[in-house]
C-alpha positions as CSV (number, residue, x, y, z in Angstrom):
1,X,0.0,0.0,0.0
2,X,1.2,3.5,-1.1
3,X,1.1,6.3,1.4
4,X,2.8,9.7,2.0
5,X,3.0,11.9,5.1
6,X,4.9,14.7,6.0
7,X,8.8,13.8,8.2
8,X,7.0,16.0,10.6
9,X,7.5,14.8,14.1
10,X,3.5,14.3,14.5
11,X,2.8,12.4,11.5
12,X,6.1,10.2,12.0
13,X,4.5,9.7,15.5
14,X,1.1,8.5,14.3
15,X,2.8,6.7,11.2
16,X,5.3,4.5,13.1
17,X,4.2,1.6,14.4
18,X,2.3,1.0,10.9
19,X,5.5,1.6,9.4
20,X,7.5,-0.9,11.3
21,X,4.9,-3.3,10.7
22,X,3.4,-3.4,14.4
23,X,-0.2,-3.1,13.6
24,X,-1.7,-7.0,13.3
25,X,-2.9,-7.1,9.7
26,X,-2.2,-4.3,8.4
27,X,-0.3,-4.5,4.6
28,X,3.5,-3.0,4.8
29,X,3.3,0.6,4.1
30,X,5.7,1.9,0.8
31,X,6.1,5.3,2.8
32,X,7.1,8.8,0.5
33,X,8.0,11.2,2.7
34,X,6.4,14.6,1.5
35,X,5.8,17.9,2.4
36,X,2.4,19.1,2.5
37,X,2.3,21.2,-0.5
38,X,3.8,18.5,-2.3
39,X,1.0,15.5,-0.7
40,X,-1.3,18.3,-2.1
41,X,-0.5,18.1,-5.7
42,X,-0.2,14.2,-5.4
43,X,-3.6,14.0,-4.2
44,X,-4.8,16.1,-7.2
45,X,-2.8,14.5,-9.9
46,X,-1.7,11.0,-11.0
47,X,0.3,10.1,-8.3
48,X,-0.7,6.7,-7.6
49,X,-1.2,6.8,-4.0
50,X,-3.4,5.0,-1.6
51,X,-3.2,7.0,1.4
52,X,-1.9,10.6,2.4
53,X,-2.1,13.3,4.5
54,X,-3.4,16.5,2.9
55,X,-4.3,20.3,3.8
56,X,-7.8,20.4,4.6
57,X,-7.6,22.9,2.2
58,X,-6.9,20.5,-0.4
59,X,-10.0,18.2,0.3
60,X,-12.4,19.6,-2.0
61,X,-10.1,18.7,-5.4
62,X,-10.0,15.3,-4.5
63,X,-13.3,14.5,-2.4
64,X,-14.5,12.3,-5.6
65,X,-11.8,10.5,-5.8
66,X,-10.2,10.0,-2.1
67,X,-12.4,9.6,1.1
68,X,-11.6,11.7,4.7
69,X,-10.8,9.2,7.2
70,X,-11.7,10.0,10.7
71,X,-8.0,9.4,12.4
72,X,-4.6,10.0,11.7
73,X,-5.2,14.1,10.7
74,X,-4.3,17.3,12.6
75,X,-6.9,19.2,14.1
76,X,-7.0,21.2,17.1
77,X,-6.9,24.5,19.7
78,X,-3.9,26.6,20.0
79,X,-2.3,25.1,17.0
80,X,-2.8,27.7,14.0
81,X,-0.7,28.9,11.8
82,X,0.7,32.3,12.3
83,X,1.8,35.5,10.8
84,X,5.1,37.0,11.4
85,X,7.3,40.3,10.9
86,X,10.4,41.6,11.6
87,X,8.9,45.1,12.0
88,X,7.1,44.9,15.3
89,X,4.2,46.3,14.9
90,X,0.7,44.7,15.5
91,X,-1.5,46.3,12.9
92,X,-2.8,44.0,10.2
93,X,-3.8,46.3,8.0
94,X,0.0,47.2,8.2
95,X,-0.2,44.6,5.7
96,X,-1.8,46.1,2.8
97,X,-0.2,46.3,-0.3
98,X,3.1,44.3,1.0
99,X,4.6,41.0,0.0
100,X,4.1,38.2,1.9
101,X,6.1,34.6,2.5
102,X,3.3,31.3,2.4
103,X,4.3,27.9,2.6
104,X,1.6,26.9,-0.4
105,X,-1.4,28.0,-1.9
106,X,-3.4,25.3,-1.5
107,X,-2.4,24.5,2.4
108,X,-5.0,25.2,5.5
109,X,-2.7,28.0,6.4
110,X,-3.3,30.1,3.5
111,X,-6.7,29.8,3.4
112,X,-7.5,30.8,6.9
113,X,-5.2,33.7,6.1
114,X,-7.2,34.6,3.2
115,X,-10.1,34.7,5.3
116,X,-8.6,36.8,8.2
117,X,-7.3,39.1,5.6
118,X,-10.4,39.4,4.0
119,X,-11.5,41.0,7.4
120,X,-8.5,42.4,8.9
121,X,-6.9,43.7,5.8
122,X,-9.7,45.5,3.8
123,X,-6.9,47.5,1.3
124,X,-5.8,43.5,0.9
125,X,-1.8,42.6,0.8
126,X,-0.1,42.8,-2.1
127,X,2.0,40.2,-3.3
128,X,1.9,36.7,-2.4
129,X,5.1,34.3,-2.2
130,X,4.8,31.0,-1.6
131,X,8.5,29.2,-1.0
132,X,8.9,26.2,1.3
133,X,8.2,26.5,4.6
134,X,11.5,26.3,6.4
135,X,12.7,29.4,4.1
136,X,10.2,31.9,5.3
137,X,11.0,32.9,8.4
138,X,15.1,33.6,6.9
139,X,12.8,35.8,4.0
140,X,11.4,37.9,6.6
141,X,13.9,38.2,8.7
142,X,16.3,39.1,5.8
143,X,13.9,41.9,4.6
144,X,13.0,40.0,1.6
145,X,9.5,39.6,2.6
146,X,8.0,41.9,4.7
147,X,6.0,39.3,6.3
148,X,5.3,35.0,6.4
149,X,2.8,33.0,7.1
150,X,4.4,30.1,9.3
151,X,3.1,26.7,10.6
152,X,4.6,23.5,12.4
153,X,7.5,23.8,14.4
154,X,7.9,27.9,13.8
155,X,5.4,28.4,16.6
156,X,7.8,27.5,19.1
157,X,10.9,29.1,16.9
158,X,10.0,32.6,15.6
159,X,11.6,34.3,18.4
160,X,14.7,32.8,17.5
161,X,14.6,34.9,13.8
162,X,14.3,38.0,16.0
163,X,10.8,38.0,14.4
164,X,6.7,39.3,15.7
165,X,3.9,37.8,15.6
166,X,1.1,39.9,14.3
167,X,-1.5,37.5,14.2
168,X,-2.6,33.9,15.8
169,X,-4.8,32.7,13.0
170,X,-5.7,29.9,14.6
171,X,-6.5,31.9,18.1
172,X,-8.7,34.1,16.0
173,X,-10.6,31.5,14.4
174,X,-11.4,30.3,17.4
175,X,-12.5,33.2,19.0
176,X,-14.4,33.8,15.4
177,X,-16.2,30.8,15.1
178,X,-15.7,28.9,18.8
179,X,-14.5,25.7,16.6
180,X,-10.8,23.7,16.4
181,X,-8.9,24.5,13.4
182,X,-8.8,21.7,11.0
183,X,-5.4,21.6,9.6
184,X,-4.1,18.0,7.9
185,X,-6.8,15.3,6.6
186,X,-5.9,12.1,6.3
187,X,-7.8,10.7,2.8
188,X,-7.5,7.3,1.1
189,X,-8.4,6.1,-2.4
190,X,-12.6,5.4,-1.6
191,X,-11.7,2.0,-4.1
192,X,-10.3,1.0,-0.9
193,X,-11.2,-0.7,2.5
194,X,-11.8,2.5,4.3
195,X,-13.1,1.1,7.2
196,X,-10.1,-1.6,7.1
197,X,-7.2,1.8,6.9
198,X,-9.5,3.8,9.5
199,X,-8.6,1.0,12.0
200,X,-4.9,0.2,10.8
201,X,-4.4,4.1,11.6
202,X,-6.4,4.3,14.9
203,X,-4.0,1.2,16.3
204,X,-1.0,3.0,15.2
205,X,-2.0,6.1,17.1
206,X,-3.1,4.2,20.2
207,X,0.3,2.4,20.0
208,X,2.4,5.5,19.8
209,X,0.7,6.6,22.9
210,X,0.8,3.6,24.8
211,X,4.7,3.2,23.8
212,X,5.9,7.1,23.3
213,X,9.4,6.2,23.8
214,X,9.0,3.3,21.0
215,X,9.3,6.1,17.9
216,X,11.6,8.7,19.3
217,X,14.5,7.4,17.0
218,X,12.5,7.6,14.0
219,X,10.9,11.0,14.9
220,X,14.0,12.7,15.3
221,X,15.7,10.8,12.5
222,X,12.8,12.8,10.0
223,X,12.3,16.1,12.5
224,X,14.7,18.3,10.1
225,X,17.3,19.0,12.7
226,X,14.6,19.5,15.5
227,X,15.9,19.2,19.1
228,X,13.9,16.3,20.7
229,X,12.7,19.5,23.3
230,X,10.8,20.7,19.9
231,X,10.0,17.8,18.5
232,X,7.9,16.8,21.5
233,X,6.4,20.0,21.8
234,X,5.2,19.4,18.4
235,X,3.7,16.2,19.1
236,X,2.0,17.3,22.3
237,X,0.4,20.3,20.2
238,X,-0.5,18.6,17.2
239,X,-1.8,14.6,18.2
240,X,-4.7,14.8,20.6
241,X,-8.1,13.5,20.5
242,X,-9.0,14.8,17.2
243,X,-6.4,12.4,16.0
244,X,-7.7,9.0,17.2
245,X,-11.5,10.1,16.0
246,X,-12.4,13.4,14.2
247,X,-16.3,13.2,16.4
248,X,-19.0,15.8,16.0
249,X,-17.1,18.8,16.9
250,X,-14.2,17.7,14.0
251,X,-16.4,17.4,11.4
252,X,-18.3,20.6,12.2
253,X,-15.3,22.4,12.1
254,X,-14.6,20.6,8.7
255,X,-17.6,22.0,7.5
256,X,-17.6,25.8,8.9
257,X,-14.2,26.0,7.2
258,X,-14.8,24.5,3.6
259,X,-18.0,26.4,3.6
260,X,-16.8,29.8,5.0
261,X,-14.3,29.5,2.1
262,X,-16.5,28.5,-0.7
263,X,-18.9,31.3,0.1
264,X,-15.9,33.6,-0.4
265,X,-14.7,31.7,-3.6
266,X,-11.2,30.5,-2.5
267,X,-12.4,26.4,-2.9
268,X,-15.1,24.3,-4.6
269,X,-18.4,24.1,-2.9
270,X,-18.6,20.4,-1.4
271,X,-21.8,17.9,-0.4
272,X,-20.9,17.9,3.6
273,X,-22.1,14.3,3.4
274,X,-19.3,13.5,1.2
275,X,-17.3,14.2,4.3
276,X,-18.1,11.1,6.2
């Protein structure tokens, strides 16, 4: 079975003991290691895989084709992406007209930036820039970009770049709509047992749980030069209860998000029963 998640220390986390063959049953995983941006595109084209972890952003290209599953994904509270400068100030609609640093423009990040913008920033920014993730924060700092729109690991790094943050999105969702931020989705080819890769996926996040010491090696081998400090914090943030089952308050989120977004044009309007 084909799959492809990001080395990020929470899917590497959720992933391992399915990759080390732990989970009774469950078919040996041929594992690409992927960005999200780049899991996006694969999703969307011909890439041949069975299971991935997308942006939620991504879902609606692919909802035909690829089913949500209810584990495995990142959704949460007080893990949004954020938006950084190197000026200080707190104004958003300091941004208007500028250039700004996003790690794609098809991830969760950018959409709930569109919408924040869309509120916050009335002028609207100016230039978009999308480069990989690990390169914005170096752009803004630089003065190449005068600001970035940051997930991951930055939240614990920024001040490190000698950079502000100028706006929580995910703390003004929240306050905005009182729901978690849906960030990753896991999807798999509907062709499939979904029920079958639901519960491979489940075991391997109650496993890495019940044996967090069992996939350190593995999650710092893939972390990108994280300290293990980091790399924990990561975890801790990003695999919670929305990982072993999405629930009510999950998929409502799901739904608030896709269809705050489709009423404003930035992605495909989807059947919400397609979700399940």
């Amino acid at each position: 079975m084909k799959i492809a998640f990001s080395p990020c220390p929470n899917d590497t986390f959720v992933f391992h003991a399915w990759v080390h063959g732990l989970i009774p049953g469950a078919p040996k995983p041929d594992v690409t290691y992927a960005d999200i941006d780049i899991t996006n595109g694969l999703a969307a084209g011909a890439g041949g895989l069975d299971v991935l972890k997308i942006s939620y952003a991504a879902l609606p290209w692919v909802l035909n084709e690829y089913a949500l599953l209810p584990c495995g994904g990142a959704l949460g509270r007080g893990c949004g992406p954020l938006v950084l400068t190197a000026s200080g100030g707190n104004r958003p609609e300091a941004l208007a007209g500028k250039r700004v640093a996003v790690p794609s423009e098809r991830s969760t990040a950018y959409l709930l930036f569109r919408l924040w913008a869309a509120q916050q920033v009335p002028e609207g920014v100016g230039e978009i820039v999308v480069m990989p993730f690990h390169e914005i924060m170096p752009a803004v700092r630089d003065g190449r970009m005068d600001a970035g729109l940051v997930i991951h690991e930055a939240r614990f790094t920024y001040p490190t770049y000698g950079l502000t943050l100028l706006a929580d999105l995910g703390s003004w969702w929240e306050s905005d709509t009182g729901l978690p931020i849906p960030l990753g989705a896991i999807i798999a080819r509907r062709s499939l047992d979904i029920g079958a890769i639901s519960g491979w996926i489940r075991q391997s996040v109650e496993y890495a749980w019940a044996h967090p010491e069992a996939s350190r090696e593995y999650v710092l081998r893939h972390a990108q030069e994280l300290s293990p400090e980091v790399a924990q914090a990561h975890i801790n943030l990003y695999v919670n209860d929305f990982t072993a089952d999405l629930g009510e308050a999950g998929y409502g989120a799901i739904r608030a998000l896709l269809g705050r977004a489709a009423g404003e044009g930035l992605v495909p309007e989807i059947d919400p029963a397609a979700l399940r």
